[in-house]
C-alpha positions as semicolon CSV with decimal commas, in nm:
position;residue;x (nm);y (nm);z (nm)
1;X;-2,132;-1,784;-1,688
2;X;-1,911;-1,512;-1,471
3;X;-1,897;-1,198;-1,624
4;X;-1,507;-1,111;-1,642
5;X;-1,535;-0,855;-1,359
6;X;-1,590;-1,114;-1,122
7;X;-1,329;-1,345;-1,268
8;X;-1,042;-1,072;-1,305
9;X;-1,059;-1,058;-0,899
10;X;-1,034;-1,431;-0,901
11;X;-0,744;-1,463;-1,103
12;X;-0,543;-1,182;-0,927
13;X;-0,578;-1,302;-0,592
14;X;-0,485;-1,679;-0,726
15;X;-0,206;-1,504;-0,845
16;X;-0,095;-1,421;-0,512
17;X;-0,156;-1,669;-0,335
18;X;0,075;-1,876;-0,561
19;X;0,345;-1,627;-0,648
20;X;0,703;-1,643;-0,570
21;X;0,871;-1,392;-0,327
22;X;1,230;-1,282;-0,327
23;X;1,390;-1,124;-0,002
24;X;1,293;-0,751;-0,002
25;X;1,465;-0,488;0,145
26;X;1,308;-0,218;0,409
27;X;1,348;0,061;0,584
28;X;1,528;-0,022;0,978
29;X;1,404;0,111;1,293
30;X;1,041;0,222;1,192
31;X;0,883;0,417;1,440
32;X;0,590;0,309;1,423
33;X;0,379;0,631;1,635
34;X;0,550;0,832;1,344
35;X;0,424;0,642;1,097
36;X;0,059;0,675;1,232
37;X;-0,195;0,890;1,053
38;X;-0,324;1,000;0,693
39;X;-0,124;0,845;0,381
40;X;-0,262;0,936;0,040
41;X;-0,153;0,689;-0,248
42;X;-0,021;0,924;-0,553
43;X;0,138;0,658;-0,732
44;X;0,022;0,318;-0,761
45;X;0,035;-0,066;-0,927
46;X;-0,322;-0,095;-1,039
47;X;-0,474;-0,349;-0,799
48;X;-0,785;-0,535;-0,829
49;X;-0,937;-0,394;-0,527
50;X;-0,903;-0,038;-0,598
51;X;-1,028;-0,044;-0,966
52;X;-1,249;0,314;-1,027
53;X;-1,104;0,480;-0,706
54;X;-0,971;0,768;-0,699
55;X;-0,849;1,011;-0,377
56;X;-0,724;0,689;-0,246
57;X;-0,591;0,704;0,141
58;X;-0,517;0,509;0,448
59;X;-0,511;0,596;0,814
60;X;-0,290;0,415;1,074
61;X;-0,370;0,370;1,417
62;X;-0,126;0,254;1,650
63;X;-0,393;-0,008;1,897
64;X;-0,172;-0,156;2,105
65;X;0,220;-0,287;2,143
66;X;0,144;-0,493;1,858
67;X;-0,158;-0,450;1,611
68;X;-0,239;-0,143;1,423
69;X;-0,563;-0,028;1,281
70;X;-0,595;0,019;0,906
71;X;-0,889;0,229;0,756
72;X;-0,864;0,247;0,372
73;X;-1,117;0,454;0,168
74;X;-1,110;0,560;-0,216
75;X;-1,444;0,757;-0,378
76;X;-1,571;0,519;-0,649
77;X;-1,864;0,603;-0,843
78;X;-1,905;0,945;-0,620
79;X;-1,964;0,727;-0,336
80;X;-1,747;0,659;-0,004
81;X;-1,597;0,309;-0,032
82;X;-1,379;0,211;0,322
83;X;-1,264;-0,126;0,412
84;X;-1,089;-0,189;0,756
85;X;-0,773;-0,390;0,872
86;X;-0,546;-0,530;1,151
87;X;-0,165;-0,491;1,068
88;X;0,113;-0,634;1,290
89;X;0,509;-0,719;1,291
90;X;0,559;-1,060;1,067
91;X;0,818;-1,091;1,330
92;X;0,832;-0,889;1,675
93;X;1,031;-0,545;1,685
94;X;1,070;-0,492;1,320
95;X;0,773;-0,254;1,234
96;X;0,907;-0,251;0,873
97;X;0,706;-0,629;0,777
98;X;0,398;-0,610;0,878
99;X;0,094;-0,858;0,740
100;X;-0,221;-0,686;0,682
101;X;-0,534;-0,874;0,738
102;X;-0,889;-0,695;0,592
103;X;-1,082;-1,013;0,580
104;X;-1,043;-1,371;0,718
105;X;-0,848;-1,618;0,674
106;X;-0,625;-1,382;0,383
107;X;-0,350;-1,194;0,550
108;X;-0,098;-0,988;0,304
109;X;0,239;-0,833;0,363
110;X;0,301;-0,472;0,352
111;X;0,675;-0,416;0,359
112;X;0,801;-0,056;0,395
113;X;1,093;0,003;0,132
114;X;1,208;0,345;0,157
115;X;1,077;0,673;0,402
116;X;1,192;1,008;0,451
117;X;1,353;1,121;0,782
118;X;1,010;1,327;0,841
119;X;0,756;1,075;0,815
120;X;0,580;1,303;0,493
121;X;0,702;1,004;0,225
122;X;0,662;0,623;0,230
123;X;0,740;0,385;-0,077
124;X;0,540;0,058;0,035
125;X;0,569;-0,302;-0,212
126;X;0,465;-0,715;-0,165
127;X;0,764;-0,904;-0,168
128;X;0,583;-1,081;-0,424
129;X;0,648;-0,748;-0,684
130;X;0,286;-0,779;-0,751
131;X;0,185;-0,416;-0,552
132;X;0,363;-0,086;-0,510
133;X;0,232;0,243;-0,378
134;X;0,381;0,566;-0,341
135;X;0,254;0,768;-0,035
136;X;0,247;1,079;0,084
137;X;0,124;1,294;0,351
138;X;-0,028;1,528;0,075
139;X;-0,209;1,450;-0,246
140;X;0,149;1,454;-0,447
141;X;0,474;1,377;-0,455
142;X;0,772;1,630;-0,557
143;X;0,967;1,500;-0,889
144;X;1,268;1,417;-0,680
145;X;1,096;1,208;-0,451
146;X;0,934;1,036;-0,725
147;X;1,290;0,959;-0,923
148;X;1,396;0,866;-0,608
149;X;1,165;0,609;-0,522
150;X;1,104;0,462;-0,890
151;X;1,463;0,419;-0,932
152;X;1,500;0,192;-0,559
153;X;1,158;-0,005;-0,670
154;X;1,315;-0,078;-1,023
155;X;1,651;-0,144;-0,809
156;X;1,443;-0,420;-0,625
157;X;1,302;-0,591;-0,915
158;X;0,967;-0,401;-0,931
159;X;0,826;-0,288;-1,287
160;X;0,814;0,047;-1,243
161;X;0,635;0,106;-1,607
162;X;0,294;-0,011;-1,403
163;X;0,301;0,255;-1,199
164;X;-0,033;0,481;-1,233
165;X;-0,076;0,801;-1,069
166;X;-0,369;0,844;-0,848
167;X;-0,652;1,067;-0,926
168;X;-0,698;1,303;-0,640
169;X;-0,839;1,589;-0,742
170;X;-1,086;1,617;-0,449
171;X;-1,257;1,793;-0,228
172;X;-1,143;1,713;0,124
173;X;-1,406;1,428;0,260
């Protein structure tokens, strides 16, 4: 018998592999060397794969023309947890659609909704609806930023009453 931490995973990522998507708006004319560097996640969906983190982050690193790096890490149990991706255009010269690939032969999509003319905020979603973050260069987000970006994920169809704010109340690591 499967204790139900292993079958929770199981079930979320059947989930997505079956679920519906509905067109998605994003943000035009990403630049992507911009967009490189240090994200932290403030808000969140709670996602099966970052259960007990907390100071969640991701780092972009522009490879080539097309593929990017991806290093996420949370703290989980005190301890450093990092897993490591490939991201690249779903189709060539819009940076805003990109499918993310930790581990083969899944690939998701991380589409990029909404971002501030300074590169300091990012609202990131699945067409799917089933994951929504809220990033920031810092470890917060100001109120009006927040308002702003709940109200165009609710606008889209996502349900904003999941979101979770992100422990990360840390020392820098």
């Amino acid at each position: 018998m499967f204790k139900l931490a292993f079958k929770l995973p199981i079930i979320e990522i059947a989930r997505d592999i079956f679920a519906k998507e509905k067109p998605l708006e994003t943000v035009k004319n990403i630049d992507i060397n911009r967009y490189q560097g240090v994200w932290h996640s403030v808000y969140e969906f709670p996602a099966w794969f970052q259960v007990g983190c907390r100071c969640t982050k991701a780092e972009y690193v522009v490879k080539n023309d097309r593929n990017i790096e991806v290093k996420n890490s949370c703290l989980r149990n005190g301890k450093l947890k990092e897993s490591v991706a490939v991201a690249w255009p779903i189709t060539e010269g819009d940076n805003s659609k990109l499918y993310v690939k930790f581990k083969n032969p899944f690939k998701g999509k991380y589409y990029i909704i909404s971002l501030d003319a300074d590169y300091r905020y990012a609202l990131v979603g699945t067409p799917n609806r089933h994951y929504l973050w809220m990033l920031s260069r810092e470890k917060e987000i100001d109120d009006n930023t927040f308002n702003s970006f709940k109200n165009k994920a609710q606008e889209l169809g996502f349900d904003t009453s999941r979101l979770t704010k992100v422990d990360q109340t840390c020392s820098e690591r």
